[in-house]
Structures are given as structure tokens and as C-alpha cells.
C-alpha positions as CSV (number, residue, x, y, z in Angstrom):
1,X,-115.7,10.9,45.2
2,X,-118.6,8.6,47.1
3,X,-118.2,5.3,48.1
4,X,-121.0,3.2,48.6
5,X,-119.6,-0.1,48.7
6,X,-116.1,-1.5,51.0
7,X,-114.0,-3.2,48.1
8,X,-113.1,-7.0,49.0
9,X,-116.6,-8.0,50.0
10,X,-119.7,-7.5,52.2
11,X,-119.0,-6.4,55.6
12,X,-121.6,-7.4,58.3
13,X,-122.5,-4.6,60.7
14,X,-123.9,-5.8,64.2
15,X,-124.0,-4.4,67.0
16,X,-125.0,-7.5,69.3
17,X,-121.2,-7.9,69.1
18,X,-120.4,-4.6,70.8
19,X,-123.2,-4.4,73.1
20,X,-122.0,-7.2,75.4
21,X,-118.5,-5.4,75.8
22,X,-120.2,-2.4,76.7
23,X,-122.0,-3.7,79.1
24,X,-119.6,-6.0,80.7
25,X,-116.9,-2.7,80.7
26,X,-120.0,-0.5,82.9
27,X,-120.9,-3.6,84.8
28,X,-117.1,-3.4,85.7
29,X,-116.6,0.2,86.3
30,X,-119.6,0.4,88.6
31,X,-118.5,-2.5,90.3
32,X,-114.6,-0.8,91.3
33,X,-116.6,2.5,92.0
34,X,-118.9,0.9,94.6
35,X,-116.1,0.0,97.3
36,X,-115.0,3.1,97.1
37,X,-118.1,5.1,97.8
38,X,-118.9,2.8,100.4
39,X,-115.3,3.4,102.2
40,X,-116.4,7.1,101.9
41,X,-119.8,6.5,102.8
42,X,-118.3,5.1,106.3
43,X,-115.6,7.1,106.7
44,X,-118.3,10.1,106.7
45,X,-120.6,8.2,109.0
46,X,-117.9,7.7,112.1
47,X,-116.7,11.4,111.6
48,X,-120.6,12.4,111.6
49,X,-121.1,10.2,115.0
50,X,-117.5,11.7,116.5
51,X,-118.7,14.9,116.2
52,X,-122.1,14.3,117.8
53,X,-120.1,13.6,120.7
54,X,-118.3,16.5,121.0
55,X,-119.6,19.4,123.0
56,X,-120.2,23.0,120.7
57,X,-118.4,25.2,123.2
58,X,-115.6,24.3,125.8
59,X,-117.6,26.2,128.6
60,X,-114.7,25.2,130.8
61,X,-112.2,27.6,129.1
62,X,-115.4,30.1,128.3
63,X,-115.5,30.3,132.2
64,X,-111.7,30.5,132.5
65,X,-111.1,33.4,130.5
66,X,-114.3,35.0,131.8
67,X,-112.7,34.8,135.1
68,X,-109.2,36.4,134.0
69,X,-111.3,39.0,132.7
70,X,-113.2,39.8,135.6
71,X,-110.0,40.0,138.1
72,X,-108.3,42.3,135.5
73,X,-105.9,38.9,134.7
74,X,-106.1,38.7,131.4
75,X,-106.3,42.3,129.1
76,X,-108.2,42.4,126.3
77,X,-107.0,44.6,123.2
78,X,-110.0,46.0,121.5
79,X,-108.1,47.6,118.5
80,X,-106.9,44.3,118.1
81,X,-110.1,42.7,117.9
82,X,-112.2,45.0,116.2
83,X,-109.2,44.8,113.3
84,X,-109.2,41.3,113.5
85,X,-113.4,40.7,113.3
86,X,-113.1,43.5,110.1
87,X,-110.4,41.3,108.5
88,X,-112.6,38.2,109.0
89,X,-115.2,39.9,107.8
90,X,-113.8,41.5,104.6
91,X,-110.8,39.7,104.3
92,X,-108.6,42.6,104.4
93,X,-106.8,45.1,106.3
């Protein structure tokens, strides 16, 4: 069966109806999505500048150790370490 015509009359077709609530529904989304990129957009800016700060290494407890392992202090476990570099490294036993 075709149907070429809708029964009860002519139906108009336009699409300048529906355009306008398109565009005022993606006017609207962008508009809640661009508060929230700019909250992120901050948020990643003061943890970028706090880290900046921040020394790389903590040379004060690089020279503490170092010490305790020059006076025989502190007694480092090279099994223990090599396992633990090869488990980092292949992350298994």
C-alpha cells in the first residue's frame, strides 16, 4: 500500500518552526557547559602554579638517608629492591 497524501487536509511542512528551538536548545547547552569548563579550566591552573612551587626532590631527606647509609645506620636489602624495581617494572612477581 503507498500513501501519497495525509487524509483530513494539507499539512504544511516548515522547518523555520524547528530551527529556532534548535538553536535556542544549543545556545542553552553551550551556555550550562561553559561554567563548568571554566571551573575546570581554574582548578587546573592553581594545581599547575602549586606544583611549580614545589621542589622535584626533597634533597633534605636524599641527604638524610645518604647519611644513615654511610654510618651503616640504615641497612639496605638489595633482594628486596631488585624484587621490588622488577615488580614495577613488569608488574609481577
Amino acid at each position: 500500500m503507498k500513501i501519497d497524501k495525509v487524509s483530513g487536509g494539507h499539512v504544511t511542512q516548515s522547518r523555520l518552526d524547528q530551527a529556532p528551538k534548535k538553536a535556542l536548545e544549543s545556545n542553552k547547552a553551550k551556555t550550562n557547559a561553559q561554567p563548568q569548563l571554566d571551573l575546570n579550566a581554574t582548578a587546573i591552573e592553581q594545581a599547575q602554579a602549586e606544583m611549580q612551587s614545589l621542589a622535584d626532590v626533597d634533597m633534605v631527606k636524599v641527604e638524610k638517608v645518604r647519611d644513615a647509609l654511610a654510618k651503616g645506620e640504615l641497612i639496605l636489602d638489595t633482594q628486596a629492591l631488585s624484587k621490588a624495581v622488577l615488580q614495577f617494572h613488569t608488574g609481577h612477581d
